[in-house]
C-alpha positions as CSV (number, residue, x, y, z in Angstrom):
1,X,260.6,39.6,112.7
2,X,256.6,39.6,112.3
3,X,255.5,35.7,113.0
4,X,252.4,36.3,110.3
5,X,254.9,36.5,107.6
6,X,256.3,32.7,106.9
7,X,252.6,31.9,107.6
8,X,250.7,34.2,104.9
9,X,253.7,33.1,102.7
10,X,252.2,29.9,102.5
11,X,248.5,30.6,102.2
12,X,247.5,30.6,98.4
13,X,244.4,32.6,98.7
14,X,242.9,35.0,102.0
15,X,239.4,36.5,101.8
16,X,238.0,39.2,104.1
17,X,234.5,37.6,105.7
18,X,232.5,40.6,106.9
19,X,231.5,40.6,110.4
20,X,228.0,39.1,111.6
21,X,225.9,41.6,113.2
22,X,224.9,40.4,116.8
23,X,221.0,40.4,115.5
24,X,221.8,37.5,112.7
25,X,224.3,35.5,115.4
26,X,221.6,35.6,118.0
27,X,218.4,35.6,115.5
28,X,216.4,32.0,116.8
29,X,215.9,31.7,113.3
30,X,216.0,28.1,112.3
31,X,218.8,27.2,109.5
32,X,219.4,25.0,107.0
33,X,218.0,21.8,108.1
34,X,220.2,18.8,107.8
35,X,217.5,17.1,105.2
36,X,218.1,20.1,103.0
37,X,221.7,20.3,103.2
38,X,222.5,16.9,102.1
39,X,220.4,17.0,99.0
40,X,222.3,20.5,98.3
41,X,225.4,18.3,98.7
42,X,223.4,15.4,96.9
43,X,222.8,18.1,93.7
44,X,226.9,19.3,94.1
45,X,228.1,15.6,93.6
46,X,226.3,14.7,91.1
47,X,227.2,17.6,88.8
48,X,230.8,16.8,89.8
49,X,230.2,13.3,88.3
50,X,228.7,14.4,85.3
51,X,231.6,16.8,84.6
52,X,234.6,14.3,85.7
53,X,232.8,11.2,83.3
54,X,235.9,8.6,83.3
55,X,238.0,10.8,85.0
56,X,239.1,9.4,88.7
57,X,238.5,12.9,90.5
58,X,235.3,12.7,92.2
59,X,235.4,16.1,94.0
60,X,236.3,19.5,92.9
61,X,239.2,20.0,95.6
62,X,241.2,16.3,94.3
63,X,241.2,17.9,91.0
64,X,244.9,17.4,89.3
65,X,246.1,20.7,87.3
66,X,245.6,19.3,84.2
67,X,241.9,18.7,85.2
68,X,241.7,22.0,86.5
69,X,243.1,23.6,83.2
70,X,240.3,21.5,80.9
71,X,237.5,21.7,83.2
72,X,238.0,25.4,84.6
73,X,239.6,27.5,81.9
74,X,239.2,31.2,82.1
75,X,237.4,33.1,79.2
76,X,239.3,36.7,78.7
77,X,236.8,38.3,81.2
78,X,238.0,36.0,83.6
79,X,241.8,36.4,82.5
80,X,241.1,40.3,83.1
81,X,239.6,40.0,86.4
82,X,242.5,37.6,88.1
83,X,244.9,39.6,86.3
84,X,243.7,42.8,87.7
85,X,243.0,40.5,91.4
86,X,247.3,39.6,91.3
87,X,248.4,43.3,90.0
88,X,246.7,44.9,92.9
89,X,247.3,41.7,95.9
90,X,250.8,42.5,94.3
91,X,250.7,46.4,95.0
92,X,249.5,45.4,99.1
93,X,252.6,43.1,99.6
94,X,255.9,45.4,98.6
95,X,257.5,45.8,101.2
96,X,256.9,48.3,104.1
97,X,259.6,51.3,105.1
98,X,260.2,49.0,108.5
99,X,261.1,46.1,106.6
100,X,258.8,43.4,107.5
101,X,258.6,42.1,103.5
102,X,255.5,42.2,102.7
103,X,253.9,45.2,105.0
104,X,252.3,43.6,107.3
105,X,252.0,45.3,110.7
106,X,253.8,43.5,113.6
């Protein structure tokens, strides 16, 4: 039995990150300076504040579900698009002719 399977089964959500090319990884660009970062995190919490009000969630990821259903409901374009996300996720994890539930390559 594949050891990726009890694992995956438990993982909500998996996105592919593209590779970096060796030119970017090894650029001696300078990044993001720290000063800049924090008032991009500075800017985030603040509109998170604005949209909780009263509410005691002060970050997006301690949201509750009912939060999460009155401050992030899908519109029908969004319905579409996460139906059509789950019908094809769906078609990628039926089974494989070897058996390994959700065809994952051991």
């Amino acid at each position: 039995m594949c050891s990726l399977v009890p694992l995956l089964d438990r993982i909500d959500m998996h996105i592919e990150v593209p590779a970096v090319p060796f030119q970017e990884l090894s650029a001696s660009a300078d990044g993001t300076s720290s000063v800049a970062m924090r008032e991009e995190v500075s800017k985030a919490r603040a509109v998170q504040r604005r949209r909780f009000g009263s509410d005691n969630a002060i970050l997006n990821s301690r949201m509750s579900t009912r939060q999460l259903r009155r401050h992030c409901a899908l519109d029908d374009e969004g319905k579409d698009l996460l139906k059509q996300a789950m019908a094809r996720q769906e078609r990628r994890q039926r089974p494989s002719p070897g058996g390994h539930g959700k065809g994952i390559p051991c």
